[in-house]
C-alpha positions as a Markdown table, in Angstrom:
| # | Residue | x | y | z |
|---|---|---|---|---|
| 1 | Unk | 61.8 | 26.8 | -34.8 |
| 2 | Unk | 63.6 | 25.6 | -31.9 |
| 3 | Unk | 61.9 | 23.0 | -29.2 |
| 4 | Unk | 62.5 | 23.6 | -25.2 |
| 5 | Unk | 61.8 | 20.7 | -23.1 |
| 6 | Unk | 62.1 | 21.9 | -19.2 |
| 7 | Unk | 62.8 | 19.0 | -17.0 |
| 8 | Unk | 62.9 | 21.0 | -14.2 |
| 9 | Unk | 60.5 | 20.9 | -11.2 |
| 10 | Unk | 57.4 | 21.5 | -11.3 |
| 11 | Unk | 56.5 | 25.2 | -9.4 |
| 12 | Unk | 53.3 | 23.4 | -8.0 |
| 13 | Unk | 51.6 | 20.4 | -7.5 |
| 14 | Unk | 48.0 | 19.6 | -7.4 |
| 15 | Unk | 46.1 | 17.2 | -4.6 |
| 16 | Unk | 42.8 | 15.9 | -5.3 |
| 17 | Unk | 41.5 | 14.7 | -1.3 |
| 18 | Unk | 38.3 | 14.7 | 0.7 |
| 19 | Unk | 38.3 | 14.9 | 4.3 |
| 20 | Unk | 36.0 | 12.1 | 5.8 |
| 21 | Unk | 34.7 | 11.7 | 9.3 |
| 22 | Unk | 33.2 | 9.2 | 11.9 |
| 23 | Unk | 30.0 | 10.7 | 12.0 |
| 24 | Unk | 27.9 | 11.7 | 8.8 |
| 25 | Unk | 26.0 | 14.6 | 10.1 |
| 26 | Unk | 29.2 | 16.7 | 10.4 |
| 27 | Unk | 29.1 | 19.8 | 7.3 |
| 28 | Unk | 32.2 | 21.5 | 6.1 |
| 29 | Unk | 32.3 | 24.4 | 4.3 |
| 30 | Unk | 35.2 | 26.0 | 2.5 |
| 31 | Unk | 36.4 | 28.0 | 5.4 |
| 32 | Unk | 36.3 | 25.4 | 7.7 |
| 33 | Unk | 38.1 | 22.7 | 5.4 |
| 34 | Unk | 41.1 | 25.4 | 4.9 |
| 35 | Unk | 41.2 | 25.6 | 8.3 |
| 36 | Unk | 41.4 | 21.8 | 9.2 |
| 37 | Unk | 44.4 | 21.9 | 6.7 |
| 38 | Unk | 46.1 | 24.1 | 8.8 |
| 39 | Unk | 44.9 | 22.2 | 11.8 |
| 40 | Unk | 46.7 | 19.5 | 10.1 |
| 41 | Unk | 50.3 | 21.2 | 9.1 |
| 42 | Unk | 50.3 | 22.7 | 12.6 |
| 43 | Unk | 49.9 | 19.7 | 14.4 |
| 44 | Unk | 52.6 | 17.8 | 12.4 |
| 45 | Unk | 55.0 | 21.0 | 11.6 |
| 46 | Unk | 54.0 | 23.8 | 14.5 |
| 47 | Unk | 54.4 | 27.4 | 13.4 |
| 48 | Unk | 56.8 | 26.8 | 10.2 |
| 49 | Unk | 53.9 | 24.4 | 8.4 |
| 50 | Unk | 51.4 | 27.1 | 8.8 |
| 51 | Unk | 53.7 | 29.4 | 7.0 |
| 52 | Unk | 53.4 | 27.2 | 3.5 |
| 53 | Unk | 51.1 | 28.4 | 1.2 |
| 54 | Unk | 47.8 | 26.0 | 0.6 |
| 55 | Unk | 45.6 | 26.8 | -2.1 |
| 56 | Unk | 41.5 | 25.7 | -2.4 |
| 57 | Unk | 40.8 | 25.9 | -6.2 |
| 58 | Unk | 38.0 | 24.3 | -6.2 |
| 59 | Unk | 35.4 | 22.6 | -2.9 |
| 60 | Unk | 32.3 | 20.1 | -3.3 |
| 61 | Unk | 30.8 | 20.7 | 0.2 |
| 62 | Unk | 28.5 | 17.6 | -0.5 |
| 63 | Unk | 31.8 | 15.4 | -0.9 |
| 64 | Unk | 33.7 | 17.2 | 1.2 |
| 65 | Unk | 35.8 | 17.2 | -1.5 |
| 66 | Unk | 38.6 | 19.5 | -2.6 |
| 67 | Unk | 41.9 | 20.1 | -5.3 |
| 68 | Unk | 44.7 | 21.8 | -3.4 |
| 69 | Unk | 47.5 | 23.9 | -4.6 |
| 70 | Unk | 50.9 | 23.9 | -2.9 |
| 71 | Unk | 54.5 | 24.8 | -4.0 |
| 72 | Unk | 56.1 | 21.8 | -4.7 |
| 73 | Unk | 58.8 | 22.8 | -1.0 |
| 74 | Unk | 55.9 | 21.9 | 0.3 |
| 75 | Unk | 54.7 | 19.0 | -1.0 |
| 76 | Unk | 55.7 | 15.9 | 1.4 |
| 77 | Unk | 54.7 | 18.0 | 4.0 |
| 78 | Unk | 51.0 | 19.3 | 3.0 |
| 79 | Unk | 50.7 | 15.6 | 2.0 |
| 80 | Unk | 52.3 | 13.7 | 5.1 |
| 81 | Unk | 50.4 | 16.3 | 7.6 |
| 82 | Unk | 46.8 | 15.0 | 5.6 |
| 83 | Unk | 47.9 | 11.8 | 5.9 |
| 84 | Unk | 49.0 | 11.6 | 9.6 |
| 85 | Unk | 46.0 | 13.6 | 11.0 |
| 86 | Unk | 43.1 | 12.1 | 12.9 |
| 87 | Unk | 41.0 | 14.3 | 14.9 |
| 88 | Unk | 39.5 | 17.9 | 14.7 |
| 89 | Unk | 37.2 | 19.6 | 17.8 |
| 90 | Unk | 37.3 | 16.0 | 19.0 |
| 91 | Unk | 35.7 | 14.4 | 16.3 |
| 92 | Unk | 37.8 | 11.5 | 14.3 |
| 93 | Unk | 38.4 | 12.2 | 10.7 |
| 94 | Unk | 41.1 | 11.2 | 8.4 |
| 95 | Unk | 41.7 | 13.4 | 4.8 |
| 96 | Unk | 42.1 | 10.8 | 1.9 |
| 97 | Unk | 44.3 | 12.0 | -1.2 |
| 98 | Unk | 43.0 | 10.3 | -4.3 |
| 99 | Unk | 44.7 | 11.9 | -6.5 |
| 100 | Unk | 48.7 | 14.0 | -7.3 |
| 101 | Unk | 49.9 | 15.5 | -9.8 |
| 102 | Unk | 52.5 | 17.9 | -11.0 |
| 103 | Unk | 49.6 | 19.4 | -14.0 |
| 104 | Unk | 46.0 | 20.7 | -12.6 |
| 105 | Unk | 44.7 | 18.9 | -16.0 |
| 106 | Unk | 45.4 | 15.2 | -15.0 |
| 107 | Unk | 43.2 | 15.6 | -12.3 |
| 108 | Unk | 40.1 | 16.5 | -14.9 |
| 109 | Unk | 40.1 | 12.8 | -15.6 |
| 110 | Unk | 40.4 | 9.8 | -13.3 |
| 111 | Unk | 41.2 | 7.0 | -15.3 |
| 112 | Unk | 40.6 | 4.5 | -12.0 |
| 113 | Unk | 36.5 | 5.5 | -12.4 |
| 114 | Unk | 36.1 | 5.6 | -15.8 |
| 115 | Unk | 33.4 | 3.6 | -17.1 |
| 116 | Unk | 33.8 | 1.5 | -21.0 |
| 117 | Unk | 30.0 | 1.3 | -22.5 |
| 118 | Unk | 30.1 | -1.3 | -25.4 |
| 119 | Unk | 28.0 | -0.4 | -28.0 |
């Protein structure tokens, strides 16, 4: 049986964020997160950002709290427009990524929060 490794890029990769603002009473649901992300790459990019494709696979509305799907030509950018945006409908906010990866399983498991119970 013969082994192939592929060290090739990855076709996606996979952000774990949450979206965070000033104020506490503000709700986001699914739709309205999507479009802040687009908010975001149109700001930094203009027309061309809004082209790339961004996938919500999966949205805690009580975290605000998502894991994103982009192809990995768009990457830097999904991640440097997130990073560099501050404001929606006049309201501060600022998206924090807390997790990247080029597998949608290493984000099952955070190491970082894991808890050791000794017995």
């Amino acid at each position: 049986m013969k082994r192939i490794v592929s060290k090739g890029p990855a076709d996606y990769f996979y952000l774990k964020v949450s979206l965070e603002f000033t104020e506490d009473d503000i709700e986001v649901d699914v739709l309205l997160f999507k479009a802040i992300i687009v908010k975001a790459l149109l700001t930094m990019y203009g027309e061309t950002g809004t082209a790339m494709t961004v996938d919500v696979l999966k949205y805690n509305e009580d975290r605000k709290e998502a894991i994103l799907r982009v192809h990995h030509s768009g990457f830097s950018k999904l991640w440097s427009a997130l990073t560099l945006f501050g404001y929606y409908s006049q309201k501060q906010c600022a998206f924090r990524v807390h997790q990247v990866s080029s597998c949608l399983m290493a984000l099952a498991f955070n190491s970082r929060q894991h808890m050791v119970h000794a017995n």
